[in-house]
Structures are given as C-alpha cells and as structure tokens.
C-alpha positions in Angstrom: 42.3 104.6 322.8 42.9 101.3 321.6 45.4 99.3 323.9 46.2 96.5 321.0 46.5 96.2 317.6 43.5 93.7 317.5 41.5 96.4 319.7 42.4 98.8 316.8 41.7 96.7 313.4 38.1 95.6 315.8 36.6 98.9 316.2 37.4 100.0 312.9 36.6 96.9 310.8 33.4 96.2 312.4 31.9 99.4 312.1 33.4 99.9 308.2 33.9 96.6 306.6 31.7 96.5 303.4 30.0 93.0 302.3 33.5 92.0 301.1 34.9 92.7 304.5 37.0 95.2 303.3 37.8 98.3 305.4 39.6 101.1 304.0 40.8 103.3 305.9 41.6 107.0 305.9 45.3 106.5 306.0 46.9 106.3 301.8 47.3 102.3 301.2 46.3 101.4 304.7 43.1 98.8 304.7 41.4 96.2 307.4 40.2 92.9 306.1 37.3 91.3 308.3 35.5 88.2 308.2 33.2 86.4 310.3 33.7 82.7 308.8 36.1 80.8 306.4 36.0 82.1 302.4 35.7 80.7 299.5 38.6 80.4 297.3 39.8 84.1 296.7 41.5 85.0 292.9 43.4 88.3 292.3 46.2 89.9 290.5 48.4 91.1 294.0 50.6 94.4 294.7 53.2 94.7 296.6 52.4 94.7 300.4 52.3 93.3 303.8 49.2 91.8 305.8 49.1 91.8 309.7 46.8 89.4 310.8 46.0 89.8 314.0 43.0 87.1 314.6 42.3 83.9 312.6 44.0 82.4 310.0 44.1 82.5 306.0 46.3 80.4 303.5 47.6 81.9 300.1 48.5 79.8 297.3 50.8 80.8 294.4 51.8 78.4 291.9 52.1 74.8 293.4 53.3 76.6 296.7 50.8 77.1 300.1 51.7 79.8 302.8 49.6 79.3 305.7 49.6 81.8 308.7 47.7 83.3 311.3 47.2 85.7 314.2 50.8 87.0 315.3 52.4 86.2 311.3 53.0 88.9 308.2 52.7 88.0 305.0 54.8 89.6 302.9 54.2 90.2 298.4 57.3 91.4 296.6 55.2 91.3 293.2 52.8 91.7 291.0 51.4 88.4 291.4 48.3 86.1 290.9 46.9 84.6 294.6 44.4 82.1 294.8 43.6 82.9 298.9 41.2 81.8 301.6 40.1 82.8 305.1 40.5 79.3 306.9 39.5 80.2 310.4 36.5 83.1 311.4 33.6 83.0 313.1 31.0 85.5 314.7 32.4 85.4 318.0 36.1 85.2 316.9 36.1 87.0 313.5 39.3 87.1 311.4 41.2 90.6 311.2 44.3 91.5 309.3 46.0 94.9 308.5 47.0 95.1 305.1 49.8 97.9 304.0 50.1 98.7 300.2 54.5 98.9 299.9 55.2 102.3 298.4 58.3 101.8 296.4 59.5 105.3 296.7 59.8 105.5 300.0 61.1 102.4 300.8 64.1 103.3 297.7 64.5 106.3 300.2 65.0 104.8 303.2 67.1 101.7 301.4 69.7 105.1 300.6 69.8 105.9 304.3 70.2 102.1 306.0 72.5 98.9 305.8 69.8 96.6 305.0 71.3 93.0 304.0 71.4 91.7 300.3 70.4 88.5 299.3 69.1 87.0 296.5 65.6 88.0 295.1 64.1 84.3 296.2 59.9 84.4 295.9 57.7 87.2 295.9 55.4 85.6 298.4 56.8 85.1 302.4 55.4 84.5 305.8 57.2 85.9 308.9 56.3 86.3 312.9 55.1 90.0 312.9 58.1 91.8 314.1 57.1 94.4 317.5 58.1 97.1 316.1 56.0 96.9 312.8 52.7 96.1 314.8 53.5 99.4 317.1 54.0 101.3 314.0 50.9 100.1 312.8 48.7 100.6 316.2 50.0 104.3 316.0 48.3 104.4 312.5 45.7 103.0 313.2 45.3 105.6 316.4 44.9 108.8 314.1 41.9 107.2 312.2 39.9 109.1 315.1 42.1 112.3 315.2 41.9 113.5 311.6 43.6 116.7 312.1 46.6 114.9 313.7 46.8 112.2 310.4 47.4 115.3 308.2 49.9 116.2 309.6 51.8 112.8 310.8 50.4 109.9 308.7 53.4 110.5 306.0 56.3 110.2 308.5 54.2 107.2 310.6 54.0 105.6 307.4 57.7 106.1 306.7 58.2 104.9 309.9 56.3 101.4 309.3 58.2 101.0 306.1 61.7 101.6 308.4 60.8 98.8 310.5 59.9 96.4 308.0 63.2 97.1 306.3 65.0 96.9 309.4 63.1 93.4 310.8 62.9 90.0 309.1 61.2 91.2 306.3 64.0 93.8 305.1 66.1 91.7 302.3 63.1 91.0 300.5 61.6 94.1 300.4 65.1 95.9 299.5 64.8 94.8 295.9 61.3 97.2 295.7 63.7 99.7 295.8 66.1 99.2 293.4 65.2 101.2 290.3 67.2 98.8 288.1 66.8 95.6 289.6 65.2 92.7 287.7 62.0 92.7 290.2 61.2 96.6 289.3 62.2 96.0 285.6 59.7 93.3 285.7 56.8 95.6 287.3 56.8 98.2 284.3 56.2 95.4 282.1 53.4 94.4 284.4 52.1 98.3 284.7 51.6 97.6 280.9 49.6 94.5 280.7 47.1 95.6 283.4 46.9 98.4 281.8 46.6 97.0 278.1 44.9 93.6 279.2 42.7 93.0 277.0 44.7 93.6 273.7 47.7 91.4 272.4 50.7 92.1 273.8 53.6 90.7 272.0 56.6 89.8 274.1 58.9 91.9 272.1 56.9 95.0 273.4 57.4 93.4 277.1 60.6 93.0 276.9 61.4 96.6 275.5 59.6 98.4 278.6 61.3 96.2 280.7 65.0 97.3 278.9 65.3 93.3 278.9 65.9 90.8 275.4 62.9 88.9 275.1 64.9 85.9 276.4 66.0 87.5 279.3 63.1 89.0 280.1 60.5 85.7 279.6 63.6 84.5 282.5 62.9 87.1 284.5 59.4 87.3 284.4 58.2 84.1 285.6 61.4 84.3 288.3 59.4 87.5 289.8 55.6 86.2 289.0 55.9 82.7 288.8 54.2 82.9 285.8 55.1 83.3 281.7 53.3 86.8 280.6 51.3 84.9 278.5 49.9 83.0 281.8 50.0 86.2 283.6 47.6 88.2 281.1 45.0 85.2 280.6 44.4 85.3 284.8 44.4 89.5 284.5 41.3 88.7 281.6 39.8 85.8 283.9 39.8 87.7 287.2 38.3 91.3 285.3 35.7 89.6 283.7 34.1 87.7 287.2 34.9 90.9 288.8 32.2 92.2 285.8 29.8 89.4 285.9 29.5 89.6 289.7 30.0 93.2 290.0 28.3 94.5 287.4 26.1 91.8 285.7 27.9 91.5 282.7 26.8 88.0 281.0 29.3 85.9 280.3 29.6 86.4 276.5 29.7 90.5 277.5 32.5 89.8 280.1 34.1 87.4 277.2 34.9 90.1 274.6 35.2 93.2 277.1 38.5 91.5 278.1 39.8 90.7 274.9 38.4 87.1 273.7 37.5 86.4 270.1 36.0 83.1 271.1 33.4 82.5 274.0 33.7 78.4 274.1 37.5 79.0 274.5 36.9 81.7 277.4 34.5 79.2 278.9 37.0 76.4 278.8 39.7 78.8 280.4 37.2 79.8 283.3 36.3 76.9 284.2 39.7 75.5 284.5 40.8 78.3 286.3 38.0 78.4 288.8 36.5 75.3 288.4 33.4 75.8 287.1 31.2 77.1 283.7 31.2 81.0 283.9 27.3 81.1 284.7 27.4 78.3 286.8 30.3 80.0 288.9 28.8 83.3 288.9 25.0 81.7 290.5 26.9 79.8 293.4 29.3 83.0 293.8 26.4 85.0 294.2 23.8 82.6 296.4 26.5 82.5 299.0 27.2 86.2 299.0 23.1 86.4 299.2 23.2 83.6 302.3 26.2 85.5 303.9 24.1 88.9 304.2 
C-alpha cells in the first residue's frame, strides 16, 4: 500500500504513462501526468479541473499572466480556457508527477446545496494554492483502489464526492462554487463554449453565442472574455490551431489537409496564424515537434 501521495502517482505513472506521459487511470476523470525532463511549450483548450503536483514543477500561462507552482501547490481551472504550459523541472532520477482531477459540475452543484461555502466574486479562471491535507488524503485513497477493482466499483463515486467536498471546503472553495451555479455567468459562458468545440470549424456568429448562452450579444462578448480571457472569435481560431497540430502530429495530416479540416478557406492565412501562435511555419513546427518526440523515446 502506498504510504504517500507521491508513492501512489509513482507506481502508477511509471508503469502506465504513454509517450505523452499521460496516465489515465481507472477512476472517471482521474489522470497522472509524468515526465522525466522539462517540456516544450504545451498548447490546449483546458476543462475545468485541479492538478496535484506532487514532484517538480510546471508553469501555465494564460493571457499575459504566468502561474508557476510545484510539488506541495494545486492548480486550480474554473474554465474552458486556452493554456500555453510547460514542465520546468524533471529529470530521470527526480521525474515530475502531478494528479490531475477533471471538476464534475454536478456534483460539486450538489454539494454547494448542502454546505456554506463563501461567495466572492468570479475573479480568473486560472489559480495556484498550497495543496490543502485533506484534498491530497482524498486523493491517496483514490489512488489506493486502482489495485482493488472490486472495492472502486463500489466506492470510487462517494471518494470522488468526497475529494470534491474538500476542495469546496479548503482554499479552493469560492472559486470552484461558481461551477455550480446553473445560472451564473461562468456556466452560461460554458454552453456557449460546448458549442464552438463542438462546431469549430464552421462560422459561428456571435448572435448564435449569445442565444445559447441566454446572454445579448453585448453582454455576452462581456462575459466571455471575463471567464476565458479571450473574445470567441480568439477562442475558436486557438480551438482550429490546436486540432489541426493535434492532426498533423497525430495523424499525419499535411498542413493544407489540417488547414481546411478545421474550417480555413485560405492556407497562407492559416500558415500566418500558426506560426504566430506557436512560433513557427506549420511544417517547420510539426519536424522539430516530432524529432524531439523521436529523441525523447
């Protein structure tokens, strides 16, 4: 039996960490992140959750702001948000772990019903915090039933109540309130963002936004970028960029193929946008990304 968290998140990564360093485990929106030196900058569309680390460091950037943290801190996403991230300290002998909890809105709207958790404004969607004890027990008792499958049938639902009752409850609780609230600007927000990853790659006109969030379009272009940081016009373009190197490195999609598959007309303005969001020409990008992921196995 594992006597840490670390111990836990260890054995499990190490044995089932693909070449990403991504660990899923059997447990419903529980996963372990492992890697065994610093990343390259990381680019995704983010969901609601938490992250444990537990060893190393990583920082996140959203927008102009930079969150660094490392083993003993949580970060915390309220959002649907784009991250630009990076592992900033891993090595083979000290390899970076974190615990990474997908937020399930529905329970934590039941548990909001049932506690006094403080208000306060809905601030950013992006936070660091010291991991609060409770949490990280919750979590090593998670991470315990990975081995006794018969036993996470039956208990993984009310231990992953329980971890969402301690967040709540610790210093994350305020921010992670407004998940639950049905009609707050934060979930209004997310069913407009349900419909542009889901619809990515057609036009969306902000009118259509605006009525699935039950916002005006004023209102709602307010909202959004309070909640993302972004306008949905921003928001859609880095959905497009981030599918189509997820098809080019993924699937070998060329860039023109990528291009068009996520809804551009024009391939010089697609290239342009790339490269300004990661720095480099598509095919350019896509040879480094892969030579390093070649070197790295």
């Amino acid at each position: 039996m594992a006597d840490t968290l670390l111990d836990a998140v260890r054995r499990f990564a190490d044995f089932q960490a693909d070449a990403q360093g991504v660990a899923v485990t059997p447990i419903p929106g529980l996963t372990c992140i492992r890697a065994t030196r610093p990343s390259e900058l990381l680019y995704a569309i983010s969901r609601p959750l938490v992250a444990l680390v537990v060893q190393g460091s990583k920082r996140v950037m959203v927008g102009n702001q930079n969150y660094d943290f490392g083993a003993g801190d949580s970060l915390l996403i309220t959002a649907d948000i784009p991250t630009v991230s990076q592992i900033t300290r891993a090595n083979a002998a000290a390899p970076y772990y974190s615990l990474v909890l997908d937020l399930d809105p529905a329970v934590i709207k039941s548990l909001v019903l049932e506690m006094d958790v403080a208000r306060e404004g809905l601030g950013g969607p992006v936070r660091v915090e010291p991991t609060d004890t409770d949490v990280a027990d919750a979590a090593l008792r998670l991470m315990r039933l990975i081995d006794r499958p018969a036993a996470a049938q039956v208990l993984r639902a009310e231990l992953l109540r329980e971890m969402h009752y301690w967040l709540l409850a610790g210093r994350h609780g305020p921010a992670i309130r407004h998940l639950g609230a049905a009609d707050g600007s934060a979930q209004r927000v997310a069913r407009a963002v349900s419909l542009i990853r889901a619809q990515y790659a057609q036009p969306l006109r902000v009118e259509r936004l605006a009525e699935a969030a039950g916002m005006s379009p004023s209102s709602f272009h307010q909202h959004f970028r309070d909640v993302t940081s972004l306008s949905p016009l921003q928001f859609q373009k880095q959905l497009r960029l981030i599918e189509a190197r997820r098809r080019m490195l993924s699937e070998g999609a060329s860039a023109s193929q990528a291009a068009y598959a996520v809804g551009y007309e024009s391939v010089p303005q697609f290239t342009r946008e790339y490269a300004r969001l990661y720095g480099a020409p598509p095919v350019r990008d896509v040879r480094e990304a892969k030579a390093k992921l070649s070197t790295a196995a």
